[in-house]
N, C-alpha and C positions, 0 to 999 in steps of 0.2 A: 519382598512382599509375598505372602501367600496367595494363590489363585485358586486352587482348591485344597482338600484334607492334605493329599500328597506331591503338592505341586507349587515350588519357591520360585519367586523369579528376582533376577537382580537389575538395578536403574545402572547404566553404561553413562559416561560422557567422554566424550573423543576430545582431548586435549588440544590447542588450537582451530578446532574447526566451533563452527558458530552450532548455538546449542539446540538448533532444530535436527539437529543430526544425533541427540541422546535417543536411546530406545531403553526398553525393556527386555530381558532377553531371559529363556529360559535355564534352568542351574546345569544342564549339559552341557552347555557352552562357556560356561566358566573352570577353569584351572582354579581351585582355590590353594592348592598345594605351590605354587608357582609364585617367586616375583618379577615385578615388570620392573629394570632400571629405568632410573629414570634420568630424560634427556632434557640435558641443560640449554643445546646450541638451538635457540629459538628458529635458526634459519636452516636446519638440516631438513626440512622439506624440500624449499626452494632449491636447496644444494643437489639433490639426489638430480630434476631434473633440470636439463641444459635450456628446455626453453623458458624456464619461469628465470625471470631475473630474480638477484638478492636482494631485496627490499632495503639492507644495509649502503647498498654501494648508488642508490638511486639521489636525482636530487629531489627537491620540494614537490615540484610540479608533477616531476614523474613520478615518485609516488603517491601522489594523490589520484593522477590517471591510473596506477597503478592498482590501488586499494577499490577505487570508483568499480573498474572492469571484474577482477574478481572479491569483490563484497567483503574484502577485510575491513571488518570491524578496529575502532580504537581500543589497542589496548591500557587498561586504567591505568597504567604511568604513563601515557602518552596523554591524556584529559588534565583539564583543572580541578584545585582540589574540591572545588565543590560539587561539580560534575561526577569527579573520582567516587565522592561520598556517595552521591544518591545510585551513583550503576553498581558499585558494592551493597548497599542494602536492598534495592533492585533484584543482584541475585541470590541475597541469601532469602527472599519470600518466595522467587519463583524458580527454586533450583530445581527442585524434582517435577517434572512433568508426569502428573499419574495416570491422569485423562490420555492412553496410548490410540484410542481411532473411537472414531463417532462413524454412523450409520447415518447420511443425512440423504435422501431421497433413494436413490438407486444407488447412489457412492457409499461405498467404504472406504475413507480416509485417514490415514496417520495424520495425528496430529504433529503440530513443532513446539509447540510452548506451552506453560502453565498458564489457568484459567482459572480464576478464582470460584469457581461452581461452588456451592449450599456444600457442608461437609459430606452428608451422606450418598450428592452423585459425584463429588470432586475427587474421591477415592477410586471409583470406580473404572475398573483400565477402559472400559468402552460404555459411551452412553448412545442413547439410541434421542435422533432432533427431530422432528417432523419438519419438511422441509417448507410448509405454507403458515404454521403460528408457533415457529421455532421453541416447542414446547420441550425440554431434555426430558427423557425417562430411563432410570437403570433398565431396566429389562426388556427383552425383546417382546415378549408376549402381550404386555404394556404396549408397546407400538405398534406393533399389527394390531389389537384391539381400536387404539386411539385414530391411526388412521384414514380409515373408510369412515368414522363417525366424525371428523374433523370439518366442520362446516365452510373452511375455507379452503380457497383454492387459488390465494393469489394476496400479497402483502394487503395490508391495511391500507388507510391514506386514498390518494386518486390517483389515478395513473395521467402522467403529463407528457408521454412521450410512448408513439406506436409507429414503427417502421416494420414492417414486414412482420420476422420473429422475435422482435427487439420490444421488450418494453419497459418503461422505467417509471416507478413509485414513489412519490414524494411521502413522508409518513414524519408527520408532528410528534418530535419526541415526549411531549407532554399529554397528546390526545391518546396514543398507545404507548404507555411508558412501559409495561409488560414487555412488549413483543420488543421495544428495542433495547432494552436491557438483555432480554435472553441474546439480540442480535448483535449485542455488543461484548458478550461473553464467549459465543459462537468466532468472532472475530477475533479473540482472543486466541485463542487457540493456535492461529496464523502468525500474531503481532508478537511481537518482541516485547516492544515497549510502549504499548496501550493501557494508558491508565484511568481513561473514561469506561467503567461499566454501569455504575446507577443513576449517576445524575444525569440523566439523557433531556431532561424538559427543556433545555437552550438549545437544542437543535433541533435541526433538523436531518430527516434520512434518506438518502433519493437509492431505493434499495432497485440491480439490474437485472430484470429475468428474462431469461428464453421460456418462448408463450408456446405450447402444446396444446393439444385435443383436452386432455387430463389437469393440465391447470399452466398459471408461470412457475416457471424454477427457479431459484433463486441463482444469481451467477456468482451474484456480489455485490457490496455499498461504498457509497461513500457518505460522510457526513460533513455538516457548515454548523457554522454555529447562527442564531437568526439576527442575531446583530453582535458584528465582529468590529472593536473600534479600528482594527487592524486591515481593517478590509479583506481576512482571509476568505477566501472561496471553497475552501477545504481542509476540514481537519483530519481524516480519518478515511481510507481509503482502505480495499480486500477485494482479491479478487479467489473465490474457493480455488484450493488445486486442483481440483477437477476441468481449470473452466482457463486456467491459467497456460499464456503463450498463445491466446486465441485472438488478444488485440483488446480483452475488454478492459484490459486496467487504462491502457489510453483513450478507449472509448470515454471512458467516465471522467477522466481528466480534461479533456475535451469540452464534455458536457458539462464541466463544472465552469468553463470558461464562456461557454453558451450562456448560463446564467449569467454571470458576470456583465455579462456585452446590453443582455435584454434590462438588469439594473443600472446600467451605465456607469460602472466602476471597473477600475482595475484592481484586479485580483491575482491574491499568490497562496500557495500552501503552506500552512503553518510547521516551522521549523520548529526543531531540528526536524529532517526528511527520513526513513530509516533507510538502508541501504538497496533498496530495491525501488524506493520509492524515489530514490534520487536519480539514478538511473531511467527508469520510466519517465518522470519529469523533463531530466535533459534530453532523451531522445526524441520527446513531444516537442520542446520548445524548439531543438534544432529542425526538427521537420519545419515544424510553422513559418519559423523564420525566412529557411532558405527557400520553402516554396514561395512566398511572399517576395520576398528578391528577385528570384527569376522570374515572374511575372513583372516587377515593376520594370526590370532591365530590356524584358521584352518592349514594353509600352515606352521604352527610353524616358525613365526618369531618375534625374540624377540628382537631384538633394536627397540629403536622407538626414535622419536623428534620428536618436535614441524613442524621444516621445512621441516623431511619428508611428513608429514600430508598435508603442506601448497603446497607443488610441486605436490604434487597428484591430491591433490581438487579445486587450485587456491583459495582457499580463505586465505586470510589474517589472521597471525598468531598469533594476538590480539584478530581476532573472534576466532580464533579454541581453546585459549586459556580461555576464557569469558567462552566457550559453554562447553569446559572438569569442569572446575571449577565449574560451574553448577552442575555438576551429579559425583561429586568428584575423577573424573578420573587424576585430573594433582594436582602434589608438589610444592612446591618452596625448591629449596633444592640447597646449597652452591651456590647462584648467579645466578641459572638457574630452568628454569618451567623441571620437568622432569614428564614423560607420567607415570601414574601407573593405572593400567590393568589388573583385575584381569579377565581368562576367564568367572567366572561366572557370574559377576557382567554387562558382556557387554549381557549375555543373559538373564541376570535380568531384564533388562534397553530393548532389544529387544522385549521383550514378553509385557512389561507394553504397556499400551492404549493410550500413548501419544506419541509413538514412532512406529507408523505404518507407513510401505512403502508410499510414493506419490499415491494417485491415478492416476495421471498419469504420465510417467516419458520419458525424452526428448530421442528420438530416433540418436545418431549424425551422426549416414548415412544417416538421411533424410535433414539433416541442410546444406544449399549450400550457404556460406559465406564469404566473406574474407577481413581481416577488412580494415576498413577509412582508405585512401590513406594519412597520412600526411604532414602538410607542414614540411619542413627542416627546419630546429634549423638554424638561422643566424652563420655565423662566427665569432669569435672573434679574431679581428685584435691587 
């Protein structure tokens, strides 16, 4: 693409690595006299170093622990062929990422992925978002103007949750459909495979910001749908990189389960998970669980099931069942998953490094909520 009169750049994608790692790169860095052969042995990455195991010589389980730990994606001969279909046309609409960094509050950000933006700012390698009425505009001069004249200074909606510098926005997709449409294009940019951008009026947004002198920031969202027959809790989850490894993507997973608990439903995330998301999920559910255990082992109580697990934490007891079989806590035994629990083993599992407390965890006497009014079920006459 041209950048200015005397100024070409070319779009990169790094061959097995996942495609938030294309850039844009200027023509000095390109060899165009050169070729590159090209490498057949899918596994000469792994090969080169001693401690990545060959993902060839693994079995089932262990490569899935495998793929789970470092974020290898299915490759489309490895999917169904209907799955294969739609991640093939998947990437032929969103192969080029043109959108290369947004200006959203004090950050400048690389983006990861294509975003389907209005033709005339979706071309544009950098747009500029106000970080309080997520409005894009190509030019800088444009944002400094709109800025200081920008009447808001914190999401739409009401705020349902205040702990200290923590606050969280509930925002009706239908009452501000603008702001979360731009918020859901803004998310795109992160998401892979996020394919909610306009029809925003069936959810809802609980958008998470850090509260300053000068307004809230935006950290990140998640989204629900307002009646899910599925009882999800969570469609749609972002945490900005800026903001990301700070504990807020499980803060909000948390908080989504907070709702859950105050509707008296059990809730799960709508699948498929993308691979960051799966991760974050399992290390929430494992936390929950085992601390839950070692408290009840304290107080010596020893029946356990599945669905008392599930009545306690609100989550769905397929995940609670996925996340014990992970860390060999649950049987199958005569027709039923039975819980097996040894005291040590849960403070084996507490003490290891991948099982630390939330950095930050939801306060629910700060949470002022009460859910979606909904429509009444028809009668059947």
């Amino acid at each position: 693409r041209a950048v200015d009169d005397d100024q070409i750049e070319y779009y990169v994608h790094f061959e097995r690595f996942n495609r938030r790692m294309d850039e844009w790169v200027s023509r000095d860095r390109v060899n165009e006299k050169s070729r590159v052969e090209k490498e057949h042995d899918g596994n000469h990455l792994a090969a080169d170093n001693g401690d990545v195991p060959d993902r060839g010589t693994l079995t089932r389980n262990q490569k899935r622990k495998h793929d789970e730990i470092n974020h290898v994606q299915k490759s489309i001969a490895e999917m169904d062929p209907t799955t294969a279909a739609l991640e093939k046309e998947h990437e032929a609409i969103t192969k080029i990422k043109y959108v290369d960094k947004v200006q959203f509050g004090k950050f400048e950000i690389d983006t990861w992925y294509f975003a389907p933006f209005p033709e005339e700012y979706g071309r544009m390698p950098k747009l500029w978002i106000c970080e309080y009425c997520l409005k894009y505009m190509r030019l800088e001069k444009t944002y400094r103007f709109h800025v200081p004249q920008c009447p808001h200074r914190q999401p739409p909606g009401r705020e349902i949750y205040r702990k200290g510098s923590i606050s969280v926005y509930e925002v009706d997709g239908k009452v501000h459909k603008i702001y979360c449409q731009n918020l859901c294009l803004v998310a795109k940019l992160f998401l892979d495979h996020k394919t909610l951008y306009f029809d925003v009026e069936p959810f809802l947004f609980y958008v998470l910001c850090e509260v300053e002198r000068e307004g809230a920031h935006m950290v990140g969202y998640f989204s629900k749908e307002k009646e899910s027959a599925d009882n999800y809790n969570l469609a749609c989850i972002m945490t900005l990189p800026p903001y990301q490894r700070k504990g807020y993507g499980k803060f909000m997973i948390a908080f989504s389960y907070e709702l859950s608990k105050i509707e008296k439903v059990v809730g799960s995330p709508e699948k498929p998970l993308s691979d960051l998301g799966k991760l974050s999920y399992r290390s929430y559910w494992t936390w929950v669980l085992l601390d839950i255990l070692r408290q009840k082992h304290q107080e010596k109580h020893g029946n356990w099931s599945i669905k008392m697990l599930s009545d306690m934490t609100s989550i769905l007891e397929c995940d609670i069942i996925d996340t014990l079989q992970a860390i060999n806590m649950v049987k199958y035994w005569k027709g039923a998953h039975v819980v097996c629990i040894p005291p040590k083993a849960v403070e084996d599992h507490l003490r290891g490094a991948n099982y630390r407390p939330p950095y930050l965890m939801v306060d629910a006497s700060a949470l002022r909520w009460e859910p979606y009014a909904r429509a009444p079920k028809a009668k059947k006459h």
